[in-house]
C-alpha positions in Angstrom: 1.3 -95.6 49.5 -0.2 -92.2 51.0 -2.4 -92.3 47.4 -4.6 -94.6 49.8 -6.0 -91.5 51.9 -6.8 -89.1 49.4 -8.5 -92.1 47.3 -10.9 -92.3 50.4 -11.6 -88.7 50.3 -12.4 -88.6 46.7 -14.8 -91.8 46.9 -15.9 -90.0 50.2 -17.0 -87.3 48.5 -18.3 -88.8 45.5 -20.3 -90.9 47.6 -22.0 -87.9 49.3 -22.4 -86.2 46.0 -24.4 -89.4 44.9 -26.3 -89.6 48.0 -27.5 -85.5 47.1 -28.4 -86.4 44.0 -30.4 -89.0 44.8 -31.8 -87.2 47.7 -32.8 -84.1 45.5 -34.3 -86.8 42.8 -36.4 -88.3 45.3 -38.0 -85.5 46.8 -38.7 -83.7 43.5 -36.0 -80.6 43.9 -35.7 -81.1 39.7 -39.9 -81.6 39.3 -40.5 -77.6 37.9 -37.9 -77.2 35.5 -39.9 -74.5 33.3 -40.7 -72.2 36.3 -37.1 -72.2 38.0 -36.2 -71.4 34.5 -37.7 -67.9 34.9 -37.2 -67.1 38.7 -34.4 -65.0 38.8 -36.3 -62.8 36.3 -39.3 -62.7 38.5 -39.7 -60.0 41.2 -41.9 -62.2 43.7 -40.8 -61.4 47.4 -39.1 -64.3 49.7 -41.0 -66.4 51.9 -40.9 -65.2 55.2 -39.5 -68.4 57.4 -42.0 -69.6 60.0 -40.7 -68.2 64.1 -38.9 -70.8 65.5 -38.9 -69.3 69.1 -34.9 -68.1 68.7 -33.8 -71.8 67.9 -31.7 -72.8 64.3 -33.1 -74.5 62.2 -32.3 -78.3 61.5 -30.5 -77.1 58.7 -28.2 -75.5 60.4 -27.2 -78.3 62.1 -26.8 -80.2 59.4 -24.0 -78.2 57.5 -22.6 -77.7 61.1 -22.2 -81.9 61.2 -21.2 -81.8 57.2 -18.5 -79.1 57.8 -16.7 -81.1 60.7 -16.7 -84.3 58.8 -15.3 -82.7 55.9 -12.5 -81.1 58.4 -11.9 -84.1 59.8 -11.6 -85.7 57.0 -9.1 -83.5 55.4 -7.3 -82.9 58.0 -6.6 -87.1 58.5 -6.1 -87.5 54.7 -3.1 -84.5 55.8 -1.7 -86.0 58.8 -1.8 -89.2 57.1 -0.2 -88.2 54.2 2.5 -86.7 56.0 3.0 -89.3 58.2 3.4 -92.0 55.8 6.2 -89.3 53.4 8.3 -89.6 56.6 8.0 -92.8 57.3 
């Protein structure tokens, strides 16, 4: 019976692996294939990141909101699995 949670986190997590994929495909992260070949060889300096006037990016904000669900997430399939061996 407790199979049922950590099910839902798999297929949660496959389905956000899915969505990246897509997402990446989409807005061409796999377009240069023959130049990110070479760039760890290449000795070209970072890109500086634009001032933001002390605020985080969005970024950050995002993998702020994907860490707690994850979190959450294990932490129910947990209690939930617990719960259910006692019961």
């Amino acid at each position: 019976m407790f199979y049922a949670a950590w099910l839902a986190l798999i297929a949660a997590g496959a389905g956000a692996s899915i969505a990246a994929l897509f997402w990446a495909l989409k807005t061409g992260q796999f377009s240069d294939q023959g130049r990110a070949r070479y760039l760890p060889l290449t000795e070209e300096m970072a890109l500086t990141p634009a001032d933001t006037s002390g605020r985080l990016p969005t970024e950050v904000y995002a993998l702020a909101i994907v860490i707690v669900l994850g979190l959450i997430s294990i932490a129910s399939t947990i209690a939930l699995t617990i719960y259910w061996l006692q019961g």
